[in-house]
C-alpha positions as CSV (number, residue, x, y, z in Angstrom):
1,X,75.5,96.4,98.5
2,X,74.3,94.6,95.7
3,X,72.8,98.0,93.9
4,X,76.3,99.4,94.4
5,X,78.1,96.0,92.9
6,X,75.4,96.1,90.1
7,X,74.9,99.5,89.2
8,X,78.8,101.9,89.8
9,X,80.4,102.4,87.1
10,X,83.7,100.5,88.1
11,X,82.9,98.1,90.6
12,X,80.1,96.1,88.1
13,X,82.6,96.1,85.7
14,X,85.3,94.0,88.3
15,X,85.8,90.5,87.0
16,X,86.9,89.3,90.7
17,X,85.4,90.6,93.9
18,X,87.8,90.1,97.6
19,X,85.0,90.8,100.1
20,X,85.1,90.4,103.9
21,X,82.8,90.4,106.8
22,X,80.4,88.4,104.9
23,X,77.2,87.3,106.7
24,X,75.5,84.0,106.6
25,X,72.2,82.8,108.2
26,X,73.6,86.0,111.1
27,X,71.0,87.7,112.6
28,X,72.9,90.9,113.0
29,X,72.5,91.4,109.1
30,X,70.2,93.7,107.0
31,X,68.3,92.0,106.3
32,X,68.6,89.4,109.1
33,X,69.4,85.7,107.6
34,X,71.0,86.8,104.6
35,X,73.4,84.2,102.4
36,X,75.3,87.0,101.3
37,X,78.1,85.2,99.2
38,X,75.3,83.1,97.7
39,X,72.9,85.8,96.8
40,X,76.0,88.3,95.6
41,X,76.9,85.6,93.6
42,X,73.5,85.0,91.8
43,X,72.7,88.8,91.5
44,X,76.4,89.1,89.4
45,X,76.1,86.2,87.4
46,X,79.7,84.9,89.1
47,X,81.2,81.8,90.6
48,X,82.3,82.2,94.6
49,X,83.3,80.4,97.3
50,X,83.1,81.2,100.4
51,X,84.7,80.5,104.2
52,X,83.5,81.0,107.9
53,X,85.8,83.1,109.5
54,X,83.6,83.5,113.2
55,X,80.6,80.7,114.2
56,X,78.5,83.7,116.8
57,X,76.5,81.3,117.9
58,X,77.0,82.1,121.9
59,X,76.0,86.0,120.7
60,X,72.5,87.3,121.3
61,X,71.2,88.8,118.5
62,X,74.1,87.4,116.2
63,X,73.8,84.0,116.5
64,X,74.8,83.3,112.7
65,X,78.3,83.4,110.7
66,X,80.6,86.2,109.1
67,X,83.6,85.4,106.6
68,X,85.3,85.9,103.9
69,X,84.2,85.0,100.2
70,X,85.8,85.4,96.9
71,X,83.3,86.2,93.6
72,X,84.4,85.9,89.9
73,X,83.8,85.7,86.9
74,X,86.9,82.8,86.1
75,X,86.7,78.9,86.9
76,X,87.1,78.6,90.3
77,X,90.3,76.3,92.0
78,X,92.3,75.4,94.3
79,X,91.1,77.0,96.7
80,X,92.7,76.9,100.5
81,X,91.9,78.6,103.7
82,X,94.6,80.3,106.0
83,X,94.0,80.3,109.4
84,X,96.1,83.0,111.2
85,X,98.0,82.6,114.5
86,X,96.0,83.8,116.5
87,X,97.6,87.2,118.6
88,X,94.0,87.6,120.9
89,X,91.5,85.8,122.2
90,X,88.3,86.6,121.0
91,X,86.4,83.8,122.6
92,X,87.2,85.5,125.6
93,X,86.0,88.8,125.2
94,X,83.0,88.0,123.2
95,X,82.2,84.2,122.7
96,X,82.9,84.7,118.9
97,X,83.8,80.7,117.7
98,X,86.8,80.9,114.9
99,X,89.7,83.2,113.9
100,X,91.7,85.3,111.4
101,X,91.9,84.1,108.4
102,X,92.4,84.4,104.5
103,X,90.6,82.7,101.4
104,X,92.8,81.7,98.8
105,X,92.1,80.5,95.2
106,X,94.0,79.7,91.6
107,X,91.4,81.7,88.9
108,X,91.5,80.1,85.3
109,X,92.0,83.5,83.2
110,X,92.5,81.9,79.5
111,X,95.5,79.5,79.4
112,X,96.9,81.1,82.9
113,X,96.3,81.0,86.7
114,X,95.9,83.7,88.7
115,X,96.1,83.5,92.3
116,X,93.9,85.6,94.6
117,X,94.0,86.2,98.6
118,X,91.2,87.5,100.4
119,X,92.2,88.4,103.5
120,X,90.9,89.9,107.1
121,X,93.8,90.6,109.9
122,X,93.2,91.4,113.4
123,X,92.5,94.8,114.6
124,X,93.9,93.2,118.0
125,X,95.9,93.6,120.8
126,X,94.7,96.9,121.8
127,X,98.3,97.7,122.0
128,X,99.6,99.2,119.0
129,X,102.7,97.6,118.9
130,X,101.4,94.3,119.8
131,X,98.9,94.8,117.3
132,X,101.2,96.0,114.6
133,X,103.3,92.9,115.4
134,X,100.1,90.4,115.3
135,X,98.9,91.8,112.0
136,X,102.9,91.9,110.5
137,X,103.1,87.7,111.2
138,X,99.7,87.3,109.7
139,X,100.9,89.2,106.6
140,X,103.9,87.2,106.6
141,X,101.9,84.1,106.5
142,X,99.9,85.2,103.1
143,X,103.3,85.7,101.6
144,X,104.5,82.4,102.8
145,X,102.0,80.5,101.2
146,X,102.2,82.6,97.7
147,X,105.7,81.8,97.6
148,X,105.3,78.0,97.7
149,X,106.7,76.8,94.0
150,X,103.4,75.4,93.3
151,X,101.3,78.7,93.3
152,X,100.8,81.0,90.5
153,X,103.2,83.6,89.6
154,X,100.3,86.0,89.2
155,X,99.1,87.1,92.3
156,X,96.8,89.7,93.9
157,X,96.2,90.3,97.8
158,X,93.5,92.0,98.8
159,X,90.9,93.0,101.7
160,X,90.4,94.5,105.6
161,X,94.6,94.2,106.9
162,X,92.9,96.8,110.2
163,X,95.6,98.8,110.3
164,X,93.8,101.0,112.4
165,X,97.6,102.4,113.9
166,X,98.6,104.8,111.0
167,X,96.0,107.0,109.9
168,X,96.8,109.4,107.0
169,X,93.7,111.5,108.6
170,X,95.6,112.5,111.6
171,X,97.6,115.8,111.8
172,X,100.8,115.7,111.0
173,X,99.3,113.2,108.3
174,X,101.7,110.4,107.9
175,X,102.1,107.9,104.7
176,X,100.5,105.3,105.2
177,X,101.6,103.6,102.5
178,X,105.6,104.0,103.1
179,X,108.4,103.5,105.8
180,X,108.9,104.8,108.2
181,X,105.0,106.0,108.9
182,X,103.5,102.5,107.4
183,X,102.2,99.5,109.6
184,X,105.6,96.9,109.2
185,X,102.3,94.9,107.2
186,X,102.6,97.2,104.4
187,X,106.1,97.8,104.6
188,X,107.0,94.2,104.3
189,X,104.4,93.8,101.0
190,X,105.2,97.0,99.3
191,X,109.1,95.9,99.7
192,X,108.3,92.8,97.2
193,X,105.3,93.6,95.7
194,X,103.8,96.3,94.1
195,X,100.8,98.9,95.9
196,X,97.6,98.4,93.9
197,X,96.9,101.6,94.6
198,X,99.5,103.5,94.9
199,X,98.9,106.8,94.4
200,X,96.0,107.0,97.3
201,X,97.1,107.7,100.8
202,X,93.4,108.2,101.7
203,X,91.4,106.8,104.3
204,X,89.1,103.6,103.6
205,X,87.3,103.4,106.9
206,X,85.2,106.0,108.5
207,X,83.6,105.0,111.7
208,X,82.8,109.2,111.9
209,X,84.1,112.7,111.1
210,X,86.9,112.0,113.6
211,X,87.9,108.2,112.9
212,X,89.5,108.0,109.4
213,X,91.2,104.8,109.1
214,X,93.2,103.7,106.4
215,X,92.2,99.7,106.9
216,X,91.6,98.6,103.2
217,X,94.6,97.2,100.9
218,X,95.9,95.6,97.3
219,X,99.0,94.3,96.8
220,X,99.8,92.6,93.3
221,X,103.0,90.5,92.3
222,X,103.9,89.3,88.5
223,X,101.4,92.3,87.5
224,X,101.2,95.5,86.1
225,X,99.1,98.2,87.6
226,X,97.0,99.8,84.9
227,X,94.7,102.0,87.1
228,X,93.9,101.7,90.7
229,X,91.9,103.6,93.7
230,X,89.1,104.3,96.2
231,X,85.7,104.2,94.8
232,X,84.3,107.6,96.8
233,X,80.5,107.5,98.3
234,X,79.9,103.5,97.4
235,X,77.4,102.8,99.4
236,X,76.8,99.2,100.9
237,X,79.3,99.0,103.3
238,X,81.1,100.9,106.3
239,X,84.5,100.6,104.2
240,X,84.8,102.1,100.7
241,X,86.1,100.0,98.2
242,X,89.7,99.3,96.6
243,X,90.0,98.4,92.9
244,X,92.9,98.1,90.6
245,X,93.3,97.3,87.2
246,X,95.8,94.9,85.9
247,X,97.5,93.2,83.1
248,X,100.0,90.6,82.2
């Protein structure tokens, strides 16, 4: 991952970087131990901050932490952590410590703030409607707290929303993007906000030929969208990366 953050063309010229499942001292990680925010961090030459989003501790093999961290290359602020009802219980099924969650911070950019939401939803209840409903309030929450008169105007949301239910991939190839084929998550932010990448009705997920997943989002408000997309064949990472461009 850090090649591909270093060395594509867009991504090492991103200013801010919203990255989930970030590994910590987990064993599962290659390579094994890694302080992934940390060294990320270092490598770019940005400020980050970073939260635990699951303690595997009770996991063979794990054993360490994943969360959620934001990079950039702005001062750093007020920076808040959102922990998500929860809609399943993961303790149960696999003894992961923690929850859903999103990683909030003010950025200094010149004589303005700019807030920034990193976010990863639940990709549970295997019910689809349960799980669309889960992911919906969680969304809801993010909004919530942006809208408190104390945030920034500016704001971008971005990261892993799992919405694993609508996939543009999938004869007869809904929207994703719009009602009536979009996850109520994405129809709820694209009714106030505008689509970071709009335009792209692509997949961002592909756990094989068959399973093409549309999981990744950006959602900006108080912005303009200058450019925006999928970075194609990043490598680094089982999800391909969002970017957007954006101006006052």
């Amino acid at each position: 991952m850090q090649s591909t953050l270093a060395t594509d063309a867009t991504l090492s010229a991103a200013d801010v970087l919203l990255l989930t499942e970030v590994a910590r001292q987990d064993l599962g990680s290659n390579p094994a131990g890694i302080d992934q925010a940390r060294d990320l961090a270092q490598a770019l030459a940005m400020d980050y901050v970073f939260a635990v989003e699951w303690d595997r501790r009770n996991i063979p093999g794990k054993e360490g932490e994943h969360g959620v961290a934001i990079l950039s290359k702005y001062p750093i602020g007020n920076v808040v952590v959102l922990r998500h009802v929860p809609v399943f219980d993961w303790y149960g099924e696999d003894g992961r410590l923690g929850g859903r969650m999103t990683l909030a911070a003010d950025l200094r950019v010149g004589a303005e703030l700019l807030r920034v939401y990193a976010s990863h939803l639940d990709n549970r209840p295997y019910d689809p409607v349960a799980s669309q409903d889960g992911r919906n309030l969680q969304g809801a929450e993010i909004r919530a707290d942006a809208a408190a008169p104390e945030r920034p105007a500016q704001v971008v949301v971005g990261g892993d929303l799992n919405t694993w239910v609508c996939n543009p991939t999938y004869f007869p190839y809904p929207d994703c993007t719009q009602a009536p084929d979009a996850e109520p998550v994405v129809q709820a932010f694209v009714a106030q906000w505008l689509d970071g990448t709009a335009g792209y009705n692509g997949h961002t997920y592909e756990e094989s030929v068959v399973v093409r997943q549309r999981l990744d989002w950006l959602f900006l408000r108080g912005l303009a969208r200058t450019a925006g997309g999928v970075v194609a064949g990043a490598a680094g990472s089982d999800h391909l990366p969002l970017y957007v461009d954006v101006q006052r």
